[in-house]
C-alpha positions in Angstrom: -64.1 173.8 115.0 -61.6 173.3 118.3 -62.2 176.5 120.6 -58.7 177.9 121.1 -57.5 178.8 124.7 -56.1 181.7 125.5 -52.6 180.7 127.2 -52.7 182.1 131.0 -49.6 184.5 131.5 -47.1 183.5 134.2 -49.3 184.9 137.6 -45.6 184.8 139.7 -44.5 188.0 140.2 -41.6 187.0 142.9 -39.3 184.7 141.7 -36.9 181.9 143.2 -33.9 184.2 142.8 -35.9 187.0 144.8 -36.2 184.6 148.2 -33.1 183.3 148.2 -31.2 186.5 148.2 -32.7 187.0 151.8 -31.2 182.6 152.7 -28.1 182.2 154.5 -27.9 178.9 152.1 -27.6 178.5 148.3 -29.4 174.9 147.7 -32.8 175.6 147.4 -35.7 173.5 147.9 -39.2 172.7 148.4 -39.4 174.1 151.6 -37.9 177.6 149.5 -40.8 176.8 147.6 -43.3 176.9 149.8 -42.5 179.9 150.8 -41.6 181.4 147.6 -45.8 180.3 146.8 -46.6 182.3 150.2 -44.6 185.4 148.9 -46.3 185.3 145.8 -49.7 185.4 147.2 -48.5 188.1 149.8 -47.5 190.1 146.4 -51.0 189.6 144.6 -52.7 191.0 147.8 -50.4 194.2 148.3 -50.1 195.4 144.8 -53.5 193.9 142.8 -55.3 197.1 143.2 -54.6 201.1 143.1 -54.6 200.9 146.6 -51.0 202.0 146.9 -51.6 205.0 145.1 -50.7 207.3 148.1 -47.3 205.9 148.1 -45.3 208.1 144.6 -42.5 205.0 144.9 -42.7 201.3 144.8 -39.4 200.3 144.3 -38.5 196.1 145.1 -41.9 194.9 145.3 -40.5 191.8 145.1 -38.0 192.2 147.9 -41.1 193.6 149.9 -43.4 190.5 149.5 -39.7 188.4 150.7 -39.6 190.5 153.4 -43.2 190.1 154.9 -42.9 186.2 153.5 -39.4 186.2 155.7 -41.0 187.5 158.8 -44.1 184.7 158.9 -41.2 182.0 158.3 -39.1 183.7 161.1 -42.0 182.7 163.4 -42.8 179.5 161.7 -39.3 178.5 162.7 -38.6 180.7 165.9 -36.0 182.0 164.2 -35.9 184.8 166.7 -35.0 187.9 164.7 -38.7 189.6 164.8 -38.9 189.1 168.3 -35.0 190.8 169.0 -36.4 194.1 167.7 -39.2 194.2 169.5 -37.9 193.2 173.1 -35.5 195.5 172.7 -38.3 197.9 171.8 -39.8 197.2 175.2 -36.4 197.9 176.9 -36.0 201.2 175.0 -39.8 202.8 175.1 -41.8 200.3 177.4 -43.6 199.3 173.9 -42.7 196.3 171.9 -43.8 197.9 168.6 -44.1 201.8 168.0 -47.4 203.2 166.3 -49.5 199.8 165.9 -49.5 198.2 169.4 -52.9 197.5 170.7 -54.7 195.8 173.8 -54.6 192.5 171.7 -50.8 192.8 170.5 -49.5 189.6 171.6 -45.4 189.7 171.4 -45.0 185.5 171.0 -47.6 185.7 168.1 -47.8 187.0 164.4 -49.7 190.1 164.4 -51.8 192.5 161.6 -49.5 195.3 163.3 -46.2 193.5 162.8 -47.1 193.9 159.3 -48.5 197.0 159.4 -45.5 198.5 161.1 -43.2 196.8 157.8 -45.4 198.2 155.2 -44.9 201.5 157.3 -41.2 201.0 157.8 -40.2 200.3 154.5 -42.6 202.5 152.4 -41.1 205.2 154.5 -37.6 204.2 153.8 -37.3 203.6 150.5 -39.7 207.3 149.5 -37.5 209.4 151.8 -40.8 210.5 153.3 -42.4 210.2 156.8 -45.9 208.6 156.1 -48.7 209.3 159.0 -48.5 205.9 160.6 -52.5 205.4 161.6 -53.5 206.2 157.7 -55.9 203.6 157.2 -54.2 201.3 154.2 -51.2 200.4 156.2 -53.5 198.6 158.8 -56.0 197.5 155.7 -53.4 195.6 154.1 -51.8 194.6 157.7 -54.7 192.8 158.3 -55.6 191.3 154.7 -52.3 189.6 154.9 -52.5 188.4 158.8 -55.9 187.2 157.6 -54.3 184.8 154.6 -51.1 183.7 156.8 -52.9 182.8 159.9 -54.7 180.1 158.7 -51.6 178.4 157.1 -50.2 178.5 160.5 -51.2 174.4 160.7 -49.7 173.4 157.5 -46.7 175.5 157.8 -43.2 173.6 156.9 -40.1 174.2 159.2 -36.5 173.9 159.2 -34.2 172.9 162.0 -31.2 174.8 160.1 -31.7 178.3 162.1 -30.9 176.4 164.8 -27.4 175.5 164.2 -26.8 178.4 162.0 -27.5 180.8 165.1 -25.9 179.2 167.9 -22.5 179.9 168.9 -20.8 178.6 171.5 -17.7 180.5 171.4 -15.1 178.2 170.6 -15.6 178.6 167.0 -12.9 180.3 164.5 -13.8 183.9 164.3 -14.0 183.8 160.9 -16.8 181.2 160.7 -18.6 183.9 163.3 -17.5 186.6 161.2 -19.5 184.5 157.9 -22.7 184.1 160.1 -22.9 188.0 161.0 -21.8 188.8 157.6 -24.8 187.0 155.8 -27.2 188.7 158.5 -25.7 192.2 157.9 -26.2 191.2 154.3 -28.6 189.1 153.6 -31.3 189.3 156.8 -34.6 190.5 156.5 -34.6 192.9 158.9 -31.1 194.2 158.4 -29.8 194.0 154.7 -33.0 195.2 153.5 -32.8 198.5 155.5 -29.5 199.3 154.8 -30.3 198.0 150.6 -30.8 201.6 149.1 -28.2 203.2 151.6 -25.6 200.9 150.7 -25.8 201.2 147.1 -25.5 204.8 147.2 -22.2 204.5 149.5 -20.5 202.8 147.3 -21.4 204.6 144.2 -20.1 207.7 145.8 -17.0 205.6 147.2 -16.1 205.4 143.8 -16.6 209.1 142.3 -16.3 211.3 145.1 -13.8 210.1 148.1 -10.5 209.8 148.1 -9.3 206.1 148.3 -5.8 206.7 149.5 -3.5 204.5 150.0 -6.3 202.2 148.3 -5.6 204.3 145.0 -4.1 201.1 142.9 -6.4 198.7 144.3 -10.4 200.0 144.4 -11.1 196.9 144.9 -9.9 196.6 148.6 -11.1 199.7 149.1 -15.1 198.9 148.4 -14.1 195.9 150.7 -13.1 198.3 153.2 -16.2 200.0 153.1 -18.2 196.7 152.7 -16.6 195.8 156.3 -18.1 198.7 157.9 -21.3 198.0 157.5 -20.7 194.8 158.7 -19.6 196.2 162.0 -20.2 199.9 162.8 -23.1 200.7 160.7 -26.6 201.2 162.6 -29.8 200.4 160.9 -33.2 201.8 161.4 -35.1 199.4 163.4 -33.4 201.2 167.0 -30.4 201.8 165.7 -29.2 198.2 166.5 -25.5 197.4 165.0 -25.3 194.7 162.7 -23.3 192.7 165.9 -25.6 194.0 168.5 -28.6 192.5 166.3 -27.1 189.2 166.0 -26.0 188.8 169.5 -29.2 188.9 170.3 -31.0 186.3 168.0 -28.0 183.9 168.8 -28.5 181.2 170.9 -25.5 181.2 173.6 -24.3 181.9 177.1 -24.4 185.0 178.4 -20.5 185.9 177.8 -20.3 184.5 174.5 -23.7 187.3 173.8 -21.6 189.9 175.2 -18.4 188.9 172.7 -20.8 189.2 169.8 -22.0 191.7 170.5 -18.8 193.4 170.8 -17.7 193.0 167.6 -18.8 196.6 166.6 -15.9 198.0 168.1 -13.8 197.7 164.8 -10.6 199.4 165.2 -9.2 200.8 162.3 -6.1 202.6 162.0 -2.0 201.9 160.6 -0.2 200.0 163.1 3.6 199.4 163.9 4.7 195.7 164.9 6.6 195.8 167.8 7.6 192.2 168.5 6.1 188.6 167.3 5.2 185.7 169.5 4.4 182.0 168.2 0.8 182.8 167.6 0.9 186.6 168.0 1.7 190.1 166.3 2.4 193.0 168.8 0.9 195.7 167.2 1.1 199.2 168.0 -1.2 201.8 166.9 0.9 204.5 165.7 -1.8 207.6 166.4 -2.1 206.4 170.1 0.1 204.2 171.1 -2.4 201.3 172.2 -0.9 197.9 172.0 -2.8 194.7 170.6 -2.1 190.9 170.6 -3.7 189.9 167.2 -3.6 186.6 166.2 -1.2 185.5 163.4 -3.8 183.3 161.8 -5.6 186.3 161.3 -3.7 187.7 158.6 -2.9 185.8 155.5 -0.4 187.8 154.4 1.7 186.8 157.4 3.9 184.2 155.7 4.7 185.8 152.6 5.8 189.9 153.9 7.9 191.0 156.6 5.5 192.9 158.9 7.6 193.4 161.7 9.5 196.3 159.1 6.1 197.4 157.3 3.6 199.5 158.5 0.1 198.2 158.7 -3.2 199.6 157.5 -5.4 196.9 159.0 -8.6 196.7 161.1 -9.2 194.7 164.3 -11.9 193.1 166.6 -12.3 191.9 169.7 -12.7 188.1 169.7 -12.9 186.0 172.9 -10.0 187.6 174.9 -8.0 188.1 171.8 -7.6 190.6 168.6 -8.3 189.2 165.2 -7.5 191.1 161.7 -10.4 191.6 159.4 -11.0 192.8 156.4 -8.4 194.0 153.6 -5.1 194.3 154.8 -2.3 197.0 153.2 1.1 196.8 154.6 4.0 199.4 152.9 7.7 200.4 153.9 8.3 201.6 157.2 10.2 205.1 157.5 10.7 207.5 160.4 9.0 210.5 158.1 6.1 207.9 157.1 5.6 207.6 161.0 5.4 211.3 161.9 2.9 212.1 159.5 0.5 209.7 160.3 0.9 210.6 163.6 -0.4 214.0 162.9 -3.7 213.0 161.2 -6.8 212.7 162.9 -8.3 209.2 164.7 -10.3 207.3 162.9 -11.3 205.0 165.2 -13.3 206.0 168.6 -11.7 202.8 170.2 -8.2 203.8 169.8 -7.1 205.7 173.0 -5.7 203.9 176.0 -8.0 204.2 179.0 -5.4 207.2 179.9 -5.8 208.9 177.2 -10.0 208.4 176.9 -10.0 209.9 181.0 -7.8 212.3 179.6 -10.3 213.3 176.8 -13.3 213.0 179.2 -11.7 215.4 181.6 -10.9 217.7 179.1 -14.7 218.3 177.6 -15.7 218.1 181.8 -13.7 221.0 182.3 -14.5 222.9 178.9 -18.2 221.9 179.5 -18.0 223.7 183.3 -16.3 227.0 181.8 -19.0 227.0 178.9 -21.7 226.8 181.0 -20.4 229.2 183.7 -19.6 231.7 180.9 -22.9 231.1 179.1 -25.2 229.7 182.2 -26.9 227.1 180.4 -25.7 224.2 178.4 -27.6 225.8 175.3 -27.1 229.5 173.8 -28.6 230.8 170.4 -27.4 233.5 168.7 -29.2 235.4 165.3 -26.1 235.2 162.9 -23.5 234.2 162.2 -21.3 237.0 163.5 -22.7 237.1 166.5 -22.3 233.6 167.7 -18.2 234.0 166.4 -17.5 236.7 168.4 -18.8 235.5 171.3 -17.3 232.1 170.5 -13.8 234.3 170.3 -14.3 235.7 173.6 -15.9 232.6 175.2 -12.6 230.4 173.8 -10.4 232.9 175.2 -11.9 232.5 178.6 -11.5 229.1 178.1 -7.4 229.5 177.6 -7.1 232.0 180.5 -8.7 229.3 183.1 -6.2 226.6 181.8 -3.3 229.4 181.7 -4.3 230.2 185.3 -4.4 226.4 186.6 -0.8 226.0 184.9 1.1 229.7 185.0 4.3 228.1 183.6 2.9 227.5 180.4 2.0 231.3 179.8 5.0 232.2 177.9 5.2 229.3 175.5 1.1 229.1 174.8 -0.5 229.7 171.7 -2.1 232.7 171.3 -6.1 232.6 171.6 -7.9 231.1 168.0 -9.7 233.3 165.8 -11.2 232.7 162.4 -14.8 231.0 161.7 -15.9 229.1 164.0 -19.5 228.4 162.7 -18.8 227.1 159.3 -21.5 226.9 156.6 -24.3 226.5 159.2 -27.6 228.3 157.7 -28.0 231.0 160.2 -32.2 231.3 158.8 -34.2 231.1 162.3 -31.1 231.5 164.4 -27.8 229.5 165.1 -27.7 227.4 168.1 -24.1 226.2 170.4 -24.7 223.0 172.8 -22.1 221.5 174.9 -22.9 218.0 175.2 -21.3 216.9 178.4 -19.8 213.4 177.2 -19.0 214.5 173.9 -18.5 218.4 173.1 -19.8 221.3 171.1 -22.3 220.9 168.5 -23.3 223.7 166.4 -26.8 223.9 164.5 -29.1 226.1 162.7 -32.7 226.6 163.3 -32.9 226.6 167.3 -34.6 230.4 167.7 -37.3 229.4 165.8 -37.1 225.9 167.0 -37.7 227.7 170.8 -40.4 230.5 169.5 -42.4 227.4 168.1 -42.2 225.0 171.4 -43.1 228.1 173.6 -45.8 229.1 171.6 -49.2 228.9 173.0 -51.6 229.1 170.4 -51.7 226.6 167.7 -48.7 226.4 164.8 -49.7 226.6 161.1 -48.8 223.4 159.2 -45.6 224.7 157.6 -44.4 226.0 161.5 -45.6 222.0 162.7 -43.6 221.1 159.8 -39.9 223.1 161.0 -40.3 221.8 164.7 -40.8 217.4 163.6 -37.9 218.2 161.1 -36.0 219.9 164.3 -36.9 217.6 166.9 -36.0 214.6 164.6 -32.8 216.1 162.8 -31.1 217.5 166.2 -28.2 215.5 167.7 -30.0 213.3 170.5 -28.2 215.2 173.4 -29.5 218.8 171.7 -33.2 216.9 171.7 -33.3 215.5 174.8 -32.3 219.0 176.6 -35.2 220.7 174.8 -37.6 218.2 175.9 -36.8 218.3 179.5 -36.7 222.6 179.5 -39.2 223.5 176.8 -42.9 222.7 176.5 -43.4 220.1 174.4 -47.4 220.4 173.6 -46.9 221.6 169.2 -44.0 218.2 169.1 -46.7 216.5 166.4 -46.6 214.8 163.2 -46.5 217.2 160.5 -49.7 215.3 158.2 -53.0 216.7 158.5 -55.2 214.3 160.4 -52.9 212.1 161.8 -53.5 211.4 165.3 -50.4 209.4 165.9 -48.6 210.8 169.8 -45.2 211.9 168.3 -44.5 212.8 171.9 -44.6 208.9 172.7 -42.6 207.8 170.0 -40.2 210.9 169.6 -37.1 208.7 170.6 -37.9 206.0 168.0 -38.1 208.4 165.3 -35.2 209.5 166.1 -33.6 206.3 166.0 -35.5 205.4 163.0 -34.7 209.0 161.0 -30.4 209.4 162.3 -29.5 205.5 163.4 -25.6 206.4 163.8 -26.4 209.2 165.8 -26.9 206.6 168.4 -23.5 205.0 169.3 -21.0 205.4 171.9 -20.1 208.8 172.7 -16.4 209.6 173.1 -15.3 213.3 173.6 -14.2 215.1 170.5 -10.9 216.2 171.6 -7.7 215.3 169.3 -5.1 214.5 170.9 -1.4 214.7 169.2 1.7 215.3 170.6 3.3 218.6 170.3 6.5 217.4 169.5 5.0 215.9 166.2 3.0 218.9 165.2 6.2 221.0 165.3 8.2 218.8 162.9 
């Protein structure tokens, strides 16, 4: 009688679809497979055993395995994306990588802690939860999976298409830039898989909870919209690196052309007037500041077929080599004198908007506001225990603030407004004391926690787990300008992480964490000052 076999089940667990989402090409081949083999293997090791058990959520364990497989080909092929985020680690913290870095970390090699530090990061990430670094299975499997890619090191295949795909030599079309730094604020390793979870859940609540607008009859567009904002503004958690700032810095190119990538980020969005039109340029107007822009006419496809020079413009632009390009959706509707004076009323929604008169304006503004706060209050900082407290010394403190700018211009006395009342707090939990900071670059920020935050840095003897607890959820929740003044006036010796036996120096790596926890609370700072014209509000 013929022994029957028992037909082996499929052992691939990561699939050809599941590498080539993280490809900036759509042709697959055997180098794809090669390294699909490699991310299969990388799988097996990772998530054979219960040794995950620690971890309550394993979503993507296939994107993981790319991910890890994506790295080792990033140095197969010096590639160059790896080694961005951790130079720029060095130039931040004096450390190329945060937690794992040892005497035999070597910066121009593949490394245990390189994977290590990705297990960390993106278990971390995708639970919500801030695992203790230095708990054994993250270097375990670190090093079980250094041990099987280092000796493949001699065999491994290579591709000369990073090359080209990442140099730019700055005469290209913006939009065939603009594809590159799409796909890597989409589709990188590094990047796109960060921002994966996030940027599902923004658009999901794009659709149910905001308000699209003007985008109303078209949702479409307005996910675009959104879409485009992560391509240019949105900071991701490896050091709070934009998507431009990132690729400028894999990109092969002069020094200039770096600087032009880089400066993509500064996406100015906002509704626009046409003033005049050249041969190859729109003079745009932005109607909330008055800034003018020369944006290229190629740059909007809708040129040929409306007449923008009588419509008003709901556009976004960047910065291109010397010159403003349109990206993104477009929306341009009938211009009217009423349509005018009510967007000039509304808020700005672009940092980028002012002219350099109006930013010095703005900065001397929160200069003089910071001096009077600090002169009335003596320190940059003041905590109050509730939230009556801190508004009526905010009352009394703002009307200081009018009486110095009444007594540097006396004319203006009989036509001012009178002095603001109302709530100034807000819904801020007042539990363990509300705190005011005047950030000097920026303005007020108003918190909740900081008594406790103070009682706990100042304490001698040892805090309880749950007090531990408060102060890392402080200290890494705080605007960076709220942090870095408690640092430099309050002991810092109970700043730990909150997991019993970990020994990892929080201290050290406070300003990553930071980075790492609130990305976009590390971008430019501009002073939080509107500025609209009287005239306007009064009509």
């Amino acid at each position: 009688m013929k022994r029957r076999t028992r037909k082996k089940p499929d052992q691939n667990k990561v699939f050809i679809q599941d590498w080539m989402a993280f490809r900036p090409y759509d042709n697959q081949s055997d180098y794809d497979l090669h390294y699909l083999k490699i991310a299969n293997e990388i799988h097996r090791i990772i998530f054979r055993k219960k040794e995950l058990s620690f971890v309550p959520n394993l979503p993507e364990p296939e994107m993981l395995a790319c991910i890890i497989t994506s790295y080792y080909e990033d140095y197969v092929c010096e590639i160059g994306i790896w080694k961005a985020f951790t130079s720029y680690n060095k130039e931040l913290y004096g450390y190329h990588l945060p937690f794992f870095e040892s005497e035999d970390y070597d910066p121009d090699y593949i490394n245990p802690e390189d994977i290590s530090y990705l297990l960390w990061h993106f278990f971390s990430k995708w639970n919500n939860t801030f695992f203790a670094p230095d708990f054994p299975m993250f270097s375990v499997l670190g090093q079980k999976i250094y041990s099987y890619l280092e000796p493949l090191l001699d065999d491994a295949l290579a591709t000369e298409f990073y090359e080209g795909f990442f140099t730019v030599r700055g005469d290209e079309d913006f939009f065939d830039v603009k594809e590159r730094l799409k796909w890597f604020a989409e589709g990188s390793y590094l990047f796109a898989a960060d921002l994966y979870f996030d940027r599902k859940e923004k658009l999901v609540q794009a659709i149910e909870n905001d308000d699209p607008g003007f985008w109303a009859d078209d949702p479409g567009k307005y996910l675009y919209m959104i879409m485009e904002e992560y391509i240019y503004r949105r900071r991701c958690s490896f050091s709070a690196l934009t998507a431009p700032e990132f690729f400028a810095r894999v990109c092969r190119c002069t020094e200039p052309v770096r600087q032009d990538i880089a400066g993509l980020k500064e996406r100015h969005f906002s509704t626009f007037l046409c003033k005049s039109s050249e041969e190859r340029h729109f003079i745009f107007e932005s109607i909330q500041t008055g800034r003018e822009y020369r944006v290229r006419k190629d740059s909007i496809q809708q040129s040929r077929s409306l007449n923008i020079e009588d419509s008003i413009g709901f556009i976004a632009l960047v910065p291109w080599q010397g010159q403003w390009w349109m990206t993104g959706a477009a929306g341009f509707f009938d211009r009217t004198e009423k349509i005018i004076r009510s967007l000039r009323k509304e808020m700005i929604n672009s940092p980028f908007l002012r002219t350099e008169e109006q930013l010095q304006k703005a900065k001397d503004a929160v200069e003089n506001q910071y001096q009077v706060f600090v002169e009335y209050f003596g320190a940059p900082l003041v905590a109050f225990a509730t939230r009556r407290a801190a508004n009526e010394e905010m009352r009394r403190y703002l009307k200081t603030v009018r009486e110095k700018a009444l007594e540097k211009f006396p004319d203006a006395r009989e036509n001012a407004s009178p002095p603001l009342e109302g709530d100034f707090i807000g819904d801020v939990v007042e539990t363990g004391g509300i705190g005011i900071f005047y950030n000097r670059q920026e303005g007020m920020t108003i918190f909740g926690g900081i008594n406790n935050t103070i009682k706990y840095l100042e304490q001698e003897e040892p805090l309880g787990q749950e007090e531990v607890g408060e102060l890392f959820e402080a200290m890494t929740n705080y605007n960076p300008a709220v942090v870095e003044y408690l640092l430099g006036n309050y002991p810092t010796h109970n700043i730990r992480v909150p997991i019993t036996g970990c020994k990892t120096d929080l201290l050290k790596h406070i300003w990553f964490v930071n980075r790492f926890e609130h990305p976009d609370d590390f971008g430019e700072i501009f002073p939080r000052i509107t500025l609209i014209i009287r005239e306007d509000l009064e009509e």
